[in-house]
NUMAR-242408 format. One record per atom (N, C-alpha, C): residue in three letters; atom name; x, y, z. Coordinates in Angstrom, 2 decimals. Atoms other than C-alpha are relative to their C-alpha. Example, Ala and Ser with C-alpha at 12.3 -4.5 7.8 and 13.67 -1.06 7.14 Angstrom:
   pagu   guvex         x         y         z
    ALA       N      0.89     -1.19      0.00
    ALA      CA     12.30     -4.50      7.80
    ALA       C      0.90      1.20      0.00
    SER       N     -0.82     -1.19     -0.06
    SER      CA     13.67     -1.06      7.14
    SER       C     -0.77      1.09      0.73
***
This chain:
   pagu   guvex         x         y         z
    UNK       N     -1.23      0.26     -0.73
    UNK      CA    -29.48    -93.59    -50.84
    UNK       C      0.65     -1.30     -0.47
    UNK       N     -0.70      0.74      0.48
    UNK      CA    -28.87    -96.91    -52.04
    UNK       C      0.37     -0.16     -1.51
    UNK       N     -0.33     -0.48      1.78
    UNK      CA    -28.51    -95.87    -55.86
    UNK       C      1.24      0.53      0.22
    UNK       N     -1.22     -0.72     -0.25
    UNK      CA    -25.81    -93.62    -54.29
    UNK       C      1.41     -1.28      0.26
    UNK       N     -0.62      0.85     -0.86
    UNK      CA    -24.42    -96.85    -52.52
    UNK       C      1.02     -0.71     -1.16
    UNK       N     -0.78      0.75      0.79
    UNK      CA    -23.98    -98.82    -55.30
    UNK       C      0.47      0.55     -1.32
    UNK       N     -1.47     -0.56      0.38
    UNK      CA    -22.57    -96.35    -57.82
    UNK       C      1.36     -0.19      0.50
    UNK       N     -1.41     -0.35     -0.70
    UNK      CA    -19.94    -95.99    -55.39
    UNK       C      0.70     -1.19     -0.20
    UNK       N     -0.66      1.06      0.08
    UNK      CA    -19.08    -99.59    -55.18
    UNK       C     -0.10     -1.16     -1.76
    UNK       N     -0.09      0.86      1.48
    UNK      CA    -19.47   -100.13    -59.30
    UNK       C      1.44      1.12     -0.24
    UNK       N     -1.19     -0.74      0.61
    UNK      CA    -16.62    -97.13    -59.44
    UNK       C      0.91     -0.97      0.97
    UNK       N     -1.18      0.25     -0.35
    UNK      CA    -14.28    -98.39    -56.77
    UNK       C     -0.61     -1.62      0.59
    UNK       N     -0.37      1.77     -0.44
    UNK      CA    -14.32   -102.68    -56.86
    UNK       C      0.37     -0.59      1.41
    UNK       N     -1.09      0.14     -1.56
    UNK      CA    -13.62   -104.29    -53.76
    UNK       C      1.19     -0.96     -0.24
    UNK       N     -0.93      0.79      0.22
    UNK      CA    -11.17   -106.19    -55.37
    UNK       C      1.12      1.60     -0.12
    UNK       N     -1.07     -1.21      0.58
    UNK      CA     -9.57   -102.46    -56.35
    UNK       C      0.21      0.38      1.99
    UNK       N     -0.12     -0.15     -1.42
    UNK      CA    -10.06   -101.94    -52.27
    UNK       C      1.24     -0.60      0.54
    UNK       N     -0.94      0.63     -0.78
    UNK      CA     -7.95   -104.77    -51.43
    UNK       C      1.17     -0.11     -0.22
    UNK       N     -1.22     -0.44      0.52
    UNK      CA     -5.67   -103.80    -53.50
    UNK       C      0.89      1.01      0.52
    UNK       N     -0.46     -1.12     -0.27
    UNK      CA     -4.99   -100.62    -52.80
    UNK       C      0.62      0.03      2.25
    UNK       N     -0.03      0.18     -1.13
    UNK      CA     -4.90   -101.75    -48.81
    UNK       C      1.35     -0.58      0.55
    UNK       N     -0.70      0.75     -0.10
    UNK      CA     -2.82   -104.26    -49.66
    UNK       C      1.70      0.81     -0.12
    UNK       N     -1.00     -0.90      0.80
    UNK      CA     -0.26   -101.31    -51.74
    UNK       C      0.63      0.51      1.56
    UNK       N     -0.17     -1.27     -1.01
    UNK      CA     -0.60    -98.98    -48.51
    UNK       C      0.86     -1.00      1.51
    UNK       N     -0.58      0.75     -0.95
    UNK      CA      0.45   -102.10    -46.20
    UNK       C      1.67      0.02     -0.10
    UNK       N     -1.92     -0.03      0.89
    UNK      CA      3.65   -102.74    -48.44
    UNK       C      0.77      0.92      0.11
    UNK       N     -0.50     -1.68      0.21
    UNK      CA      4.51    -98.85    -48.59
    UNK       C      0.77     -0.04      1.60
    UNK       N     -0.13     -0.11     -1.07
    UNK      CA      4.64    -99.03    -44.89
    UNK       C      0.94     -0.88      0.55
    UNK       N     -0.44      1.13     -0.03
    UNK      CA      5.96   -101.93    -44.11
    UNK       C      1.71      0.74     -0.90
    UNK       N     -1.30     -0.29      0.99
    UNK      CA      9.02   -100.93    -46.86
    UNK       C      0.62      1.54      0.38
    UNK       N     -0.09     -1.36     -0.70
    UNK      CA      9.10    -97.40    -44.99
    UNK       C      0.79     -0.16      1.62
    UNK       N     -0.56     -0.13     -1.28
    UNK      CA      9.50    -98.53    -41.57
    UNK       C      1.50     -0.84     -0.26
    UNK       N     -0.78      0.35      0.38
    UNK      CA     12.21   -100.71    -42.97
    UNK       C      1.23      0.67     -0.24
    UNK       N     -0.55     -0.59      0.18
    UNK      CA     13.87    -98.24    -44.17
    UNK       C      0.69      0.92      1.05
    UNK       N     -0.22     -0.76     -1.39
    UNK      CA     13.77    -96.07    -41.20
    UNK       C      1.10     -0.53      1.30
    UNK       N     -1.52      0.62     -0.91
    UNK      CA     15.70    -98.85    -39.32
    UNK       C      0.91     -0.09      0.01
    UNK       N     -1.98     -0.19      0.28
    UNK      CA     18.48    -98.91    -41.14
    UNK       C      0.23      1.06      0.29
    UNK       N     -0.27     -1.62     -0.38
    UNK      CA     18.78    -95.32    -40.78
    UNK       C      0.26      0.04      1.85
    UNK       N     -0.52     -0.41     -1.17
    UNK      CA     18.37    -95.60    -37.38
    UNK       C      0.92     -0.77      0.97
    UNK       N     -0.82      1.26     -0.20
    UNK      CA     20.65    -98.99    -37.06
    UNK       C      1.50      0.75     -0.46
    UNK       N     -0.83     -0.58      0.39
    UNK      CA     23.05    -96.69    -38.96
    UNK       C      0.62      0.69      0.75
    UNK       N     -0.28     -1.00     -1.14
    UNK      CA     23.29    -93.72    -36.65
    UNK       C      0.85     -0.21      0.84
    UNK       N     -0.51      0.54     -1.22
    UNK      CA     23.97    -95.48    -33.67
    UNK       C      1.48     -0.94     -0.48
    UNK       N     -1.28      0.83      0.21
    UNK      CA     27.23    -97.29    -35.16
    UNK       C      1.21      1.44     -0.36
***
């Protein structure tokens, strides 16, 4: 089980983790953003 463990964490880095966390924050973040104007739009 721990042979399994640490394959896993020699394929995916935890630097590639915090990355990718970091991507999915931004996405969101730049999504709901978006969404406001849209819905800042509407209403005018």
């Amino acid at each position: 089980m721990t042979e399994r463990q640490d394959s896993r964490e020699e394929r995916f880095p935890r630097a590639l983790w915090i990355r990718l966390i970091i991507y999915i924050a931004v996405g969101h973040v730049l999504a709901a953003f978006i969404w406001l104007l849209f819905e800042v739009g509407a209403k005018q």
